[in-house]
Kinemage of the C-alpha trace (Angstrom):
@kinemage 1
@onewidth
@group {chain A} dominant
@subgroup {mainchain}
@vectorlist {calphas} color= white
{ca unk a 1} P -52.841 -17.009 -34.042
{ca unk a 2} L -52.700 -15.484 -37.514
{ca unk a 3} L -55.520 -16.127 -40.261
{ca unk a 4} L -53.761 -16.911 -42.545
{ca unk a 5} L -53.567 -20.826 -44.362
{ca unk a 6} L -51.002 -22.762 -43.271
{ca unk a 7} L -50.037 -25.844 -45.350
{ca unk a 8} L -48.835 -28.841 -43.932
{ca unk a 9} L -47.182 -31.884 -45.960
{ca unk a 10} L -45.655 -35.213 -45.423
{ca unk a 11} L -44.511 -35.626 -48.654
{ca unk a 12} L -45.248 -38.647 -50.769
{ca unk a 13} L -45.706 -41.908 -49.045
{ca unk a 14} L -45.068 -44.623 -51.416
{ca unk a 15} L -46.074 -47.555 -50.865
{ca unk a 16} L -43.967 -49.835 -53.420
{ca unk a 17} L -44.406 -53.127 -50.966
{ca unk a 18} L -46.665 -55.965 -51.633
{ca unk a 19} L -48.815 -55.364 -48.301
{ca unk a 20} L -51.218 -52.397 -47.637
{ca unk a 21} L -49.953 -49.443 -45.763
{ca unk a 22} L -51.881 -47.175 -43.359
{ca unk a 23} L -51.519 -43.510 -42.321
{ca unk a 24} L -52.036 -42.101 -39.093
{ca unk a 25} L -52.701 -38.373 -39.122
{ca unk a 26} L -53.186 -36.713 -35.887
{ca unk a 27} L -55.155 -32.964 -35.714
{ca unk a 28} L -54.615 -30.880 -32.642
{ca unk a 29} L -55.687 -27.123 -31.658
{ca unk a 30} L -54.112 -25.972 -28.976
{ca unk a 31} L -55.524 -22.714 -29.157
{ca unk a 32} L -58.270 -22.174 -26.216
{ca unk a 33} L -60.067 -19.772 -27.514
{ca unk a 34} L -60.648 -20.261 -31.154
{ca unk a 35} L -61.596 -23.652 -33.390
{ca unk a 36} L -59.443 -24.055 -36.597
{ca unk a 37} L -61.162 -24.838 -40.288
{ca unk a 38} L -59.026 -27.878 -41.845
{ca unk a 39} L -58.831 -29.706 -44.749
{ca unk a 40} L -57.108 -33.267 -45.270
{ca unk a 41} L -56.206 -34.676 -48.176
{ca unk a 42} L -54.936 -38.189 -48.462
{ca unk a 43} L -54.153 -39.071 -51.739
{ca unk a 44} L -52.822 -42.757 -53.192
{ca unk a 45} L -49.838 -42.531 -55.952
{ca unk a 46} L -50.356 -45.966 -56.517
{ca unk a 47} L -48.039 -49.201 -55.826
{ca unk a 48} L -44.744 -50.100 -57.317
{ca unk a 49} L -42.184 -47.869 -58.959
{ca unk a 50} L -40.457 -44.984 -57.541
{ca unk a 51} L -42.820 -41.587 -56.928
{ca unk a 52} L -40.141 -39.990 -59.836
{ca unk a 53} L -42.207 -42.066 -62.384
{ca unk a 54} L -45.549 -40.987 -61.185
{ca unk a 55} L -46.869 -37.521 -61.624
{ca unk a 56} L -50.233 -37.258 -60.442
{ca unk a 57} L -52.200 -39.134 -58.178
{ca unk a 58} L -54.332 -42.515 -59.005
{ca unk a 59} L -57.107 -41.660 -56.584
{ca unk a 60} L -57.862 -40.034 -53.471
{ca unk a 61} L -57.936 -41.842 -49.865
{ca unk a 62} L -59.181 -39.704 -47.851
{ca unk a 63} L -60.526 -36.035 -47.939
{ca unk a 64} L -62.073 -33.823 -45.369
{ca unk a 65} L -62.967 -30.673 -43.980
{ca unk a 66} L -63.821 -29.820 -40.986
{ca unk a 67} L -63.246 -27.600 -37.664
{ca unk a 68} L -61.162 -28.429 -34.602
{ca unk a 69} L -62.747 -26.715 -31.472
{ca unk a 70} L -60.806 -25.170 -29.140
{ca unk a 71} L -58.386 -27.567 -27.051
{ca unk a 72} L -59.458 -30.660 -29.191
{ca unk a 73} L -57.695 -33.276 -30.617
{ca unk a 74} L -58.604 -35.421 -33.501
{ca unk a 75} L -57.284 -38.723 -35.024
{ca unk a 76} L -57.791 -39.944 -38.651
{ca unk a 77} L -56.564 -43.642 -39.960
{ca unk a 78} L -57.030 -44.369 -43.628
């Protein structure tokens, strides 16, 4: 596998209901040789109007780095 960064996006998940939303991110390396460095970044763009009114993030959720051995899997729920 190339060393190169690879970025990886969902988009923007707004949540413009009046109940809390969770994300499930799921982190795999299928590689069986080599772990993988990651970083995850969750961040919250706040509640209510559409993400075209909001241009940067309120706060941040979740973020971590981190390395994914070799044929590992890893779950995150924030």
């Amino acid at each position: 596998m190339s060393d190169k960064h690879k970025i990886k996006s969902s988009g923007i998940l707004m949540n413009n209901q009046t109940f809390l939303i969770f994300s499930h991110i799921e982190l795999l390396n299928v590689d069986p040789n080599d772990s993988r460095d990651i970083t995850v970044l969750v961040l919250d763009w706040g509640v209510g109007a559409g993400p075209s009114s909001q241009t940067n993030p309120v706060g941040t959720f979740l973020n971590l780095s981190g390395t994914i051995l070799p044929n590992t899997q890893q779950r995150l729920n924030c």
